[in-house]
Every structure is written in structure tokens, then in C-alpha cells.
C-alpha positions, 0 to 999 in steps of 0.5 A: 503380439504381446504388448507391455505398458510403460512402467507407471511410475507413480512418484509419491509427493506430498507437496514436493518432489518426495511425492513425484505424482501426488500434487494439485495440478498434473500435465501429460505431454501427447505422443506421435504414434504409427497410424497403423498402431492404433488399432481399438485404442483405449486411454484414461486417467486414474486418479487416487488420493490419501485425502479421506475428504473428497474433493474435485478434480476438473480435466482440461484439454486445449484449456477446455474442460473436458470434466470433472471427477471426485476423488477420496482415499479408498474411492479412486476414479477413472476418467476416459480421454478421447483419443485426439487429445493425447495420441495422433498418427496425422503427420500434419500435427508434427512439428506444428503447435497443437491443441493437444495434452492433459492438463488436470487441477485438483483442490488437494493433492492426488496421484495421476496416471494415464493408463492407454492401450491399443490392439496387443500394446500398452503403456503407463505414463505416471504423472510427477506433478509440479516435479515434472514441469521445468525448463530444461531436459534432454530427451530418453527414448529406447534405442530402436533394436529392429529398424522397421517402418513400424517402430519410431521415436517421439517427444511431445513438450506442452507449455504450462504459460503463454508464450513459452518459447522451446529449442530443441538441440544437440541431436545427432546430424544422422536423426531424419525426422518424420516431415524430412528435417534432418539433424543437419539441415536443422540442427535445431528446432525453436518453436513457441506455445500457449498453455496448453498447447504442444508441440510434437517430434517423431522419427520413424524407425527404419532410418539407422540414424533413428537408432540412437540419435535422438537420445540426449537432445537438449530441450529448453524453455523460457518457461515451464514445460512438460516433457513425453519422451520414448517410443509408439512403438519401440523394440530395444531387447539385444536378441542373440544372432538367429534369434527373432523378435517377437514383436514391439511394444509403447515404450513411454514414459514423462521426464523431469527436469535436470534440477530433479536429478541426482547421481545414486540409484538402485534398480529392481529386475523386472519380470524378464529373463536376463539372458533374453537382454531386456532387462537392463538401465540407460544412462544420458549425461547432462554434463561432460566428464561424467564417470559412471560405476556400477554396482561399486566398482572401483573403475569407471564403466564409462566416461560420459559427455554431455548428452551421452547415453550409455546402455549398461548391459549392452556390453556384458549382461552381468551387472544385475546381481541375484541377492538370491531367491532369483532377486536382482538388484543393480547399483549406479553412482555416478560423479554428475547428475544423469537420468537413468531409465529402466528398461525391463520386461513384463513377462519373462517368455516374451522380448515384446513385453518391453517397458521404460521407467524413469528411475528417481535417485536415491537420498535419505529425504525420499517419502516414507510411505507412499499412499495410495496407489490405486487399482495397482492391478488395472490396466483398461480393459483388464487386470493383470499379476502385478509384483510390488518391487520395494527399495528402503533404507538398511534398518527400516521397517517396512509394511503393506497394507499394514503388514510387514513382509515375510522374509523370504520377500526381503529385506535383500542387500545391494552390492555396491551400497551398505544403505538401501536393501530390497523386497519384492511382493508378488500379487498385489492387487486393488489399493496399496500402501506402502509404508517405512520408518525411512525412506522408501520407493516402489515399483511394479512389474505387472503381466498376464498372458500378452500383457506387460507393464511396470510402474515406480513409485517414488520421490522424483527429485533428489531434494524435497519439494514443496507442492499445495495442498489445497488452493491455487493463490492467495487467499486459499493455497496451502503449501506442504511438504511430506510429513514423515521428516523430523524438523521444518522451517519455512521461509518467504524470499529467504527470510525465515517465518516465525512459528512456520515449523510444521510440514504445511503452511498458509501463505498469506503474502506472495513471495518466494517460499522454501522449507529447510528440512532435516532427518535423521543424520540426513545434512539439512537441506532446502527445498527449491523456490515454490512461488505463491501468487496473489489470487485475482482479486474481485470487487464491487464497488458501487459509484454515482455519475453526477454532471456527464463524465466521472474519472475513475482511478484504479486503486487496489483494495489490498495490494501495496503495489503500484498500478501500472496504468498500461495493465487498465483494461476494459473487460465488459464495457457499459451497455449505457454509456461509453469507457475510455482508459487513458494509457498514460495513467491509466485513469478510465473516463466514462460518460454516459449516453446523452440524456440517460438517467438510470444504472449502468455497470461494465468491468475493468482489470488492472495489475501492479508492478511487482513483475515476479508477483503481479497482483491484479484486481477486477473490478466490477463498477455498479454506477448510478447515472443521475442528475444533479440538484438545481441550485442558485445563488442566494444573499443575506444580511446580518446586523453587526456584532457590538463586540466585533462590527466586521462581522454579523450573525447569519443564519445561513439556513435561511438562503433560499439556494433551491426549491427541489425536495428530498435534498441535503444541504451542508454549508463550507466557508470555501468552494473547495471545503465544500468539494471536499466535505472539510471543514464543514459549518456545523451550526449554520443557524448561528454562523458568524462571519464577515461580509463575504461568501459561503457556500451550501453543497446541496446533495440529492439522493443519489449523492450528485452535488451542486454548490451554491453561493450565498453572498454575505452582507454585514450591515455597518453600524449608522450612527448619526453625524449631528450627535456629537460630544458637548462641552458647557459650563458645569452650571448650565444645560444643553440638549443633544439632539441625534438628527433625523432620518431613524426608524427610532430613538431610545435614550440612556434617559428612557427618552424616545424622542430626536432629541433630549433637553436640560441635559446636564454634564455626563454620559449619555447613549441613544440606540438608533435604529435603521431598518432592523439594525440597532446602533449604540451611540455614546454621547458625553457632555462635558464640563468647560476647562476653567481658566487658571490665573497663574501669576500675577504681577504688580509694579506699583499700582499697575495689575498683570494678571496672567491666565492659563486654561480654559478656552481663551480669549479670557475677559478679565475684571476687578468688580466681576461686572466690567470686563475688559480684553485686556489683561493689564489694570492701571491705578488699582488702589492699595489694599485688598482687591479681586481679580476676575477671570473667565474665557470664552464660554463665559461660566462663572469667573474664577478670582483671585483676592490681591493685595497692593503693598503701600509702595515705599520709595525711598529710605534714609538709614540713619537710624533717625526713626525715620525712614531706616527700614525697608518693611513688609512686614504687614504681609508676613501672612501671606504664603511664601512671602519673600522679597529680594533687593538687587544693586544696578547691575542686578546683583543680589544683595538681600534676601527679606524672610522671617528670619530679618522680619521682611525688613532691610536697613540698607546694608550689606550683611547687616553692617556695611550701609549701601551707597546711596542710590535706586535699588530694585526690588521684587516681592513673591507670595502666593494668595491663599485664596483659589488655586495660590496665584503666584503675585509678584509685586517689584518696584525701584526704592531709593536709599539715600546714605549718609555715610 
């Protein structure tokens, strides 16, 4: 029996969906197979690379790696998959999560196919990358044409994260699947995986509802997915009636999501016969009232719901049109986006040389080359003649290997389209590039003898995607996009990035990346989102535990996120200890074992709040458990400051607050200065303060703190009580002693004794030492207020001295030998006398020089020359000299001056004689003498008028 290998369609993408295959990560979905077909099987992965650097890539299966390769352009490599991996015939592992499929990471971009075979079958299963994973597909497997036992239908979906969860719908009521479901007892399946694991769904093909029911199933996803759909084996050639089969063949191929699709294709015949009914396209609708035209017809073929397939030859085996030389090109347009697989042939003698390729739609942003396919002729174990079938854009130059085709290889028009032509190039073999100055896609069809196989190599969505280059988060990943374009813009959360305008990009912050691109008259548009990740970011910190528990908060070194305090986990605890996360805010407590001094470490990780891009951190803390200082309480007393007695002069160096050696002190004005190392004292020699307290922070090496107290004590200055200010007569001396009880004395007058004698009038000092403090005293001696005589008075020869000043009680005295208290003198004589006056301190008196007028009592002014005229003319000499007469009723009636000579004739005015009668009288002067006493002399006169 013949057998056939799926065609291979490598799709060609350099960092999107222009290159289907070409990425950094790949994932094959398994399959269910008859355990009867797997007879000296054989699988491996084939990996090239247009990267002249080589680079690794690792294989994983169950996410356990299985190995690693290292790939370069020239230098494919091959990698062999155990069986179990990707293929199972027990029937328990349908239907049930398993530990199945492929999943492979690369540094760079790189093709993958999974090439597999058993006894007289095979098939190709072309990798799309990141064009291949997403969230919704409806399911294509071939119609099953001979109902045997041996043929089936199977779908395998692998989950790229955790906790995905599928349902598998909308199949036909008539399906029976392999463990006895049906399409009615469950109308759908929801079933949840891990990465990394799969789930497997078969039916075998002797049911008639098996036929076709399974093709258009919905499958959905809460997250990525990878989708394996077809037949192990399958048989879908419409033989004529009498006419048999030859046999089966795997009929597989990997999906791509509905996002990927579009609505215009061409397909290439593959190497069988028209008229054996193999060569033909099934069509599955992804929404209801979707028309299909083929080859431009101006009616629809066919009006298509949702989930719908249509077999386009199965009615009329005419719509492959030979553009001559026996090329066949086919053109479908569609109104909706629609899968379109091929079904075709190997060989061309043999209807069980069947393949299935999924064929990517036609749009002027596909690549425009595709390098490299590598050994294009292998199929394990053998080599095989391969036709390279090539589609491009009408104009453009196409080469192979660097050579341009002949023509009798093409171009060929395209009925239905003006756009696109074809080639086909027989016998290729080895390393093949394919290049064009627009856009180009490629396909094979190999066979040799029982073997058949195809593949297609083109871009496996309608629009550009961006795939890595290099890396898998930040820092590292590099994003890029095909190069063959004329203009790109990239942009993060639609925000377009300045200078990003080349086909790759470093992203240096996570976020939604896409790139507007341009070609030719092509309308501009953008790929779909690629979001870029922060990497796990690993540090190392190094910590002290000083004094029992130390709270540790987690904090990013980079992210601006918030820490959720529910993502804190311990991930390696301390062997020496214990660490405990609060979850309520995320703060990790760790106390060390009882008594334990010395290193300890465990690890912990935490995430932020970004729930699109969670930045995570993991921290590996490198802690030193150590003892802190011994320390106590320490006191010191400082001499006040004369400019500022609160306060004193310490030298805090001097607190003696521990013994232990190898210690740093600094010194802080507070106990939470000296927790936080703020403002710290930083000349502590000379530090001045009040009484009160500071504080030393004592550190030992490994960084542990105690602090101690040292109470400050400012000693206030002792002056003595006994020194106080004197007051003595200017003449006189005194002594000023300054008391017992002081270590010493030192006097402004180079005295150092108690006390100082002969001490006149002035200012004096004493510095008074008590214990080391030394107080400055002042003391002044003053001189005593003298009394001041302010006015006298004198009626008749009656003295009234009047004092002021000084300090009384006064003494007063005429002859400064006989005092009296009092401050009135009787009988003084006429004349000049003296009048002495001092206070209580008893200094030399102060005097006043008088003089007593001869009193004259009475005046006739009868101009006789005897008599007439009151005259005081005699003190003329004195200062201020003025006397005043009044009438009885005090009225004044003359002024006595200089200008009348101090003489009254007993008139008014000078003219009218005053009545007789006693008038009053006051004479004022100032004695020139002392301080110009103020003397009143009064008396009573009496005018005796004739008149």
C-alpha cells in the first residue's frame, strides 16, 4: 500500500505570520491513530534556519526536556521523538488530559516540521509558530470516502498555559466517538489543561455519521491553544463505480486560528490525476451566509453556514484549470474568512497517496522569500522526487537557489485573478530558497514509488505578524517582522515609539507591541498585538539579622508595580531558621534558630499588579544572624557656657557606653536620629547642649546596633550669696568679701584671697571656683547719692531747709559740728550764714551759703526821706532775684525787678498810694553757691498812708 505524507507546509515568517513556521517557539499538537497502523513507526523534527549564527534549540515534551539541537543556515538538524510523545493507539488516553505533544524553544527564529511514518504511510506536519496558537478553530479532517475499521477522524489540542480551558461544539448529533459519546448524548466536550498538556479526540471510520461529521467543530479556548486536525488514516479519492481503492494514507495537517484566515486563494495541482478525483479544496465556513466563487465566477458555488464545509470538485471535477504544459491552478474568493485545505495526491497511479495541506490566503503582505526549506526531499527513512510548486504576484521576479526559472516552469496566469501567477520546478532536492521582488508562497508535492507527500510554504495569515528574533522577556527578546516591506512603525499600547521604524525592535518595557506596515500600493496595515513580558528578575541581596526577628518587605529593584502581597512566597526556605509571609501585606518575618549565630539564606518571589504584564521578582536573601553590641547608659557634666549658662560643652567621646572592641559609635540628638542614621552629631568632641540626653549608636561589624543613653548634666554657675553691690561714700573704703566654701578666688585686682580690702568706688569681679567650674562674679561699689537742698525758706529769721536725695533720714546744721534732725532754725542772725545737710550715710555734708535780709516792717510813703520805700536792693546780686507784694486778699500788687531797682514806694502803678494796712510780701532768689537753691524769704510789712 502506498502511503502519502501530509503536505508540509512549512509557512515562512519572519517574526509574524509572513513566515508561518519561522519563530522562536513551535508546538505540535499529538493524534490518535488505529493501533493497528503503527507498524515500524518513525517521527522526527526537522529544523532549519536563515541565521548564519548558530544557535540552540531545546525539545520538550510533558515540559520535560527531551534535548537540545544547534541549528544555522546550511546546517539543518534532525531530532528523533519517541513515539509516545506525539502518537498513541490506547484508547484510554482519549478523552483524558495527557502528557502529550511537542513543544520546542529556540534563541532565534527557525522552521520546524515533524516528518513521521509507519509501514506503507506518512505524513508532514508544518509548524506555524506563534501563527499557529490561538483561541478559536473549527476543526478539518478529510471526509472519510471507504467506511472501514481502519480509517478515523482525530484532533489533538495542546494548551501553551495553565489552566486553559476548551469546549469542543457545533459537531454533527450523528459523530460516535471512540469511547461511545455521541453528537447527542454530548453535544459538547469542556475539558481543562496545563502547558503542556493535551487532549485527544477520535472517531473511527466505519460509522457513517464519521464521514463528515466532524468537520466545522468549534473549538475555543480561554487561552492559547495548538490544534492537530485530519485523519491516521484517512481515504477521501471519489473512485468511479466499480472502481476500488487502493489503500489509505495519514491525512494531517496543524490548524491556525480563525484570526489568521482570509477570504482569496490559489491552489496548485499536486501530482495526481484529475480524473482519479484526489486532486481537489474543502472549503469550512467560520460564518453563516458565506458565498464561495471559484475560478470568478459570477454566481456563487455555494452559500455556506456557519461551520459548513463544501468539497469543491465533488459535484464537477472541472474547476482545476490547465494554464498548459498539464499546470493546474485553481482560484477561490470567498465573501467571509474560510479555511481552505487541499486535498491532493503524491503519485499520480495511485488514489492512497493522499495529502491535506492547509493553504494560507492570498495578500500582497506575504514574504517575499522563504529561506530556507531544509532537506526538501527527506522523508525518514528515504529521499523522494519533490516538485516545488510557486505562486507570486503578476511582474515579479522570481529565483531558486539564486536562479530564475525557465519559462517552460512559469510564470502561468490564474483564471479568475489578474494578480498572481504560478511556476512549478521539478526535482528540487537539499537546501532550497526561494526568492521574489513581491510576494511569494510555495508548495511541494513529493513522491517515489509508494511514497507521497506534499508540503506549502507560505505566510499563514492574511495580515503580518510580529514573532521574536531572539529572547523570550525583557531584557533580551527582540521582536521583528519580514524585512522585505518598504515602511514600519512600531508601536507599544498603540502609542507610537520614536525612531522604531526598522522591520525589528528591542523592547525595553512591557506592553502591547504592533507595527503598521506599508508595501507597494498594498493599503497600510498593522500587525495583530505581540505582548512582550518582563523577564523574572533575580537578585541577591545580602541582609544582617541583628536582636531575633527582621521584617523583611518586598520591594522591586526595577518595576514601578505594586507588590501584591498575596503573590510573596517562600520558594526555598532557610536551613537555619524559620520564614513566615504575612498575606495580608505580604511582609516575611524571619527568626533565627535559638541561640544561632552565623549565615543563613532561603529564597522568596513576588509579582506586581499589572494583571496583563505581571512583573515578578525572586530574591535570594543572603542573611548574617549575628549578635548585637552590649552597650549601657552613661553620664557626663559639662561647666556652663558664659555666653549661654543653659548650656555646656561635652565631649560625648568620653561616655564610656561600652567595653566590647572592633565597634563604631556615632552620636544623634534623638532616639529616632539614631534609628535612622539622620542627623547625625558629627563633631561629638565639642558638642554643645543643654542638660539633657544624647544618644551613641553603637555598631559592631556585622552592622547590629544597640543604642545608648548618655544623660547630660550642665553644671549652673555658683556665685556666692554674701558678694553683693555696696554703696559708700565717694571718700571712704570698703572690703568685699565673696564668702567661704570655694576651691578659689581670683580678683579683678590680681587678689586671691576671700576677700579684698581698701576697696574704693567702681567695678570689681571675682572668678569662684567650684570643683572644675569657674564663675564669674561682677561686684560694684558705688558711690552714695548726696543729698540735694532743694529750696529754702525764710520768714524772719525762721530757716526751712528743704532736702531731696541721698538716702534720708537728713541731719541738718548751720556750723557743720551741731546736727539736729529737724529741718527748721530759729533766730538765725541776719547776714550770710551756711546751711549743712547730709543723710544717713553720714559722707561729708552738702551746704548752702544764705543770706538773711535785715527785715523791714513797715514803711510811711510820705516822701519825708524816711521810710518811703520798701528796698532790697542790697540783694540785687543774687540770682534770679524777684519779690512780689500782695494785698489781704492775695492779690498781687507789685513785681520788684531791676527795672524799679527791687524798691516799692507803696503804690499801685506807681502813682496811686495804697491804703494803709500789712501787706505780704515774698522774695525769691537762687544762692550761686552748690546746686542754686531756690531761697524764699516772706514776711508781713505794714504801709502806714497818710493820704
Amino acid at each position: 500500500m502506498k502511503y502519502f505524507l501530509l503536505t508540509f507546509l512549512f509557512l515562512f515568517t519572519t517574526a509574524n505570520s509572513l513566515f508561518g513556521q519561522r519563530d522562536t517557539e513551535h508546538w505540535f499538537a499529538p493524534m490518535a491513530a488505529r493501533s493497528t497502523n503503527l507498524t515500524s513507526p518513525q517521527q522526527a523534527l526537522y529544523f532549519s534556519t536563515d541565521s548564519t549564527t548558530p544557535f540552540p534549540v531545546e525539545i520538550y515534551s510533558n515540559n520535560t526536556l527531551l534535548g537540545t539541537v544547534t541549528v544555522s543556515k546550511g546546517a539543518p538538524q534532525t531530532f528523533t521523538i519517541p513515539l509516545g510523545s506525539i502518537i498513541t493507539g490506547n484508547t484510554s488516553e482519549l478523552f483524558v488530559p495527557v502528557s502529550k505533544g511537542i513543544y520546542t524553544k529556540g534563541t532565534k527564529p527557525y522552521f520546524v516540521t515533524l516528518r513521521f511514518s509507519v509501514s506503507s504511510h506518512g505524513e508532514i506536519l508544518t509548524s506555524k509558530g506563534k501563527a499557529g496558537i490561538g483561541k478559536k478553530f473549527y476543526a478539518v479532517v478529510s471526509p472519510i470516502e471507504n467506511p472501514i475499521v481502519a480509517l478515523n477522524f482525530t484532533t489533538g489540542v495542546m494548551a501553551t498555559e495553565d489552566n486553559t480551558t476548551v469546549t469542543v461544539s457545533d459537531y454533527s448529533p450523528d459523530v460516535i466517538f471512540t469511547n461511545g459519546w455521541t453528537g447527542v448524548t454530548n453535544p459538547s466536550l469542556t475539558f481543562t489543561l496545563n502547558k503542556g498538556q493535551s487532549y485527544i479526540i477520535e472517531g473511527v471510520g466505519d460509522k457513517p455519521g464519521n464521514k463528515e461529521g466532524f468537520i466545522g467543530a468549534k473549538i475555543e479556548a480561554d487561552k492559547p491553544i495548538s490544534v492537530t486536525n485530519g485523519n491516521f488514516n484517512g481515504q477521501f479519492a471519489i473512485i468511479p463505480p466499480g472502481s476500488f481503492f487502493d489503500g489509505a494514507d495519514i491525512v494531517m495537517d496543524q490548524s491556525v486560528p480563525t484570526d489568521r484566515l482570509g477570504n482569496e486563494f490559489v491552489l496548485v495541482k499536486g501530482n495526481g490525476d484529475i480524473s482519479e478525483r484526489m486532486e481537489d479544496a474543502l472549503i469550512v465556513a467560520t460564518e453563516g451566509g458565506t458565498q464561495v466563487f471559484i475560478n470568478n465566477g459570477a454566481t456563487p458555488v455555494v452559500t455556506l453556514s456557519e461551520g459548513e464545509s463544501y468539497r469543491v470538485n465533488k459535484l464537477s471535477n472541472t474547476n482545476y484549470i490547465n494554464q498548459g504544459n498539464n499546470h493546474y491552478n485553481m482560484y477561490i474568493k470567498t465573501t467571509k474568512n474560510v479555511y481552505v485545505y487541499q486535498l491532493l495526491a503524491g503519485v499520480a497511479t495511485s488514489n492512497a497517496t493522499i495529502g491535506f495541506n492547509y493553504i494560507p490566503p492570498l495578500n500582497c503582505y506575504l514574504p517575499r522569500r522563504i529561506d530556507e526549506i531544509g532537506n526538501i526531499n527527506i522523508l525518514p527513512p528515504t529521499t523522494n522526487n519533490v516538485k516545488l510548486n510557486i505562486l507570486t504576484e503578476t511582474g515579479a521576479a522570481v529565483t531558486v537557489n539564486g536562479v530564475a526559472p525557465p519559462a517552460a516552469q512559469g510564470p502561468y496566469p490564474v483564471s479568475g485573478t489578474s494578480s498572481w501567477v504560478s511556476y512549478s520546478v521539478p526535482n528540487v532536492t537539499g537546501n532550497v530558497t526561494i526568492t521574489s521582488s513581491k510576494a511569494v508562497t510555495a508548495g511541494i508535492s513529493g513522491g517515489s514509488g509508494v511514497v507521497g507527500y506534499g508540503g506549502y510554504f507560505a505566510g499563514f495569515s492574511s495580515i503580518p505578524v510580529i514573532a521574536k528574533q531572539t529572547g523570550d522577556c525583557i531584557p533580551g527578546i527582540v521582536l521583528e517582522v519580514d524585512d522585505s516591506f518598504d515602511s514600519y512603525q512600531w508601536y507599544r499600547d498603540d502609542v507610537p515609539i520614536t525612531g522604531a521604524v526598522t522591520n525589528s525592535y528591542i523592547p525595553t518595557q512591557s506592553g502591547n507591541y504592533t507595527v503598521k506596515i506599508t508595501v507597494g500600493s498594498c493599503p497600510p496595515i498593522t500587525t495583530p498585538v505581540y505582548k512582550v513580558f518582563t523577564c523574572l528578575t533575580e537578585t541577591t541581596l545580602n541582609e544582617t539579622v541583628c536582636d531575633g526577628v527582621k521584617l523583611i518587605v518586598p520591594t522591586f529593584t526595577n518595576s514601578t508595580q505594586a507588590v501584591v502581597p498575596s503573590s510573596v512566597i517562600i520558594v526555598t526556605p532557610p536551613v537555619n531558621g524559620n520564614a513566615v509571609v504575612d498575606p495580608a501585606t505580604g511582609v516575611i518575618s524571619y527568626a533565627p534558630a535559638y541561640t544561632y549565630v552565623g549565615p543563613d539564606s532561603f529564597v522568596y518571589k513576588f509579582c506586581g499588579n499589572n494583571p496583563d504584564f505581571t512583573d515578578c521578582e525572586e530574591v535570594t536573601l543572603n542573611l548574617t544572624v549575628s549578635e548585637s553590641p552590649i552597650v549601657n547608659n552613661a553620664s557626663l557634666r559639662a561647666c556652663y557656657l558664659e555666653d549661654n549658662p543653659a548650656t555646656g560643652l561635652f565631649n560625648l567621646t568620653n561616655a564610656s557606653v561600652t567595653v566590647q572592641p572592633g565597634v563604631i559609635k556615632k552620636y544623634y540628638p534623638s532616639p529616632t536620629d539614631a534609628d535612622n542614621s539622620t542627623n547625625e552629631i558629627l563633631n561629638p568632641a565639642n558638642y554643645i547642649a543643654p542638660t539633657g540626653v544624647a544618644y551613641v549608636k553603637v555598631i559592631n561589624a556585622n552592622g547590629c546596633y544597640r543604642i545608648a543613653e548618655v544623660s547630660l548634666t550642665v553644671l549652673p554657675p555658683v556665685n556666692s550669696t554674701v558678694l553683693v553691690d555696696k554703696i559708700i561714700c565717694i571718700e571712704d573704703k570698703t572690703t568685699l568679701d565673696a564668702g567661704p566654701g570655694f576651691n578659689g578666688y581670683e580678683w579683678s585686682t590680681g587678689a586671691t584671697t576671700q576677700a579684698i580690702q581698701n576697696v574704693g568706688v567702681g567695678s570689681y569681679w571675682v572668678k569662684l571656683k567650684t570643683g572644675d567650674c569657674v564663675t564669674l562674679q561682677t561686684v560694684k561699689v558705688y558711690a552714695s547719692e548726696q543729698p540735694v537742698v532743694s529750696n529754702i525758706e525764710i520768714s524772719s529769721t525762721t530757716v526751712t531747709v528743704y532736702a531731696i536725695g541721698g538716702t534720708p533720714p537728713y541731719q541738718y546744721s548751720l556750723d557743720n559740728l551741731q546736727w539736729q534732725d529737724a529741718n527748721i532754725f530759729t533766730d538765725v542772725a541776719r547776714g550770710i550764714s551756711t546751711v549743712y545737710v547730709k543723710d544717713s550715710y553720714n559722707c561729708d555734708p552738702i551746704k548752702v551759703e544764705i543770706t538773711i535780709p535785715n527785715l523791714i516792717n513797715a514803711i510811711t510813703p510820705n516822701e519825708d526821706g524816711v521810710n518811703d520805700v520798701l528796698d532790697y536792693s542790697l540783694l540785687s546780686g543774687k540770682k534770679d532775684l524777684r519779690f512780689t507784694i500782695f494785698d489781704r486778699y492775695g492779690s498781687k500788687i507789685f513785681q520788684g525787678d531791676k527795672s524799679n531797682g527791687y524798691k516799692w514806694n507803696g503804690t499801685l502803678g506807681g502813682s496811686k498810694r495804697v491804703p494803709t494796712g500789712n501787706y505780704w510780701f515774698e522774695i525769691h532768689w537762687n544762692e550761686p553757691a552748690g546746686k542754686q537753691t531756690a531761697v524764699k524769704y516772706t514776711g508781713w510789712i505794714l504801709v502806714k498812708s497818710r493820704e
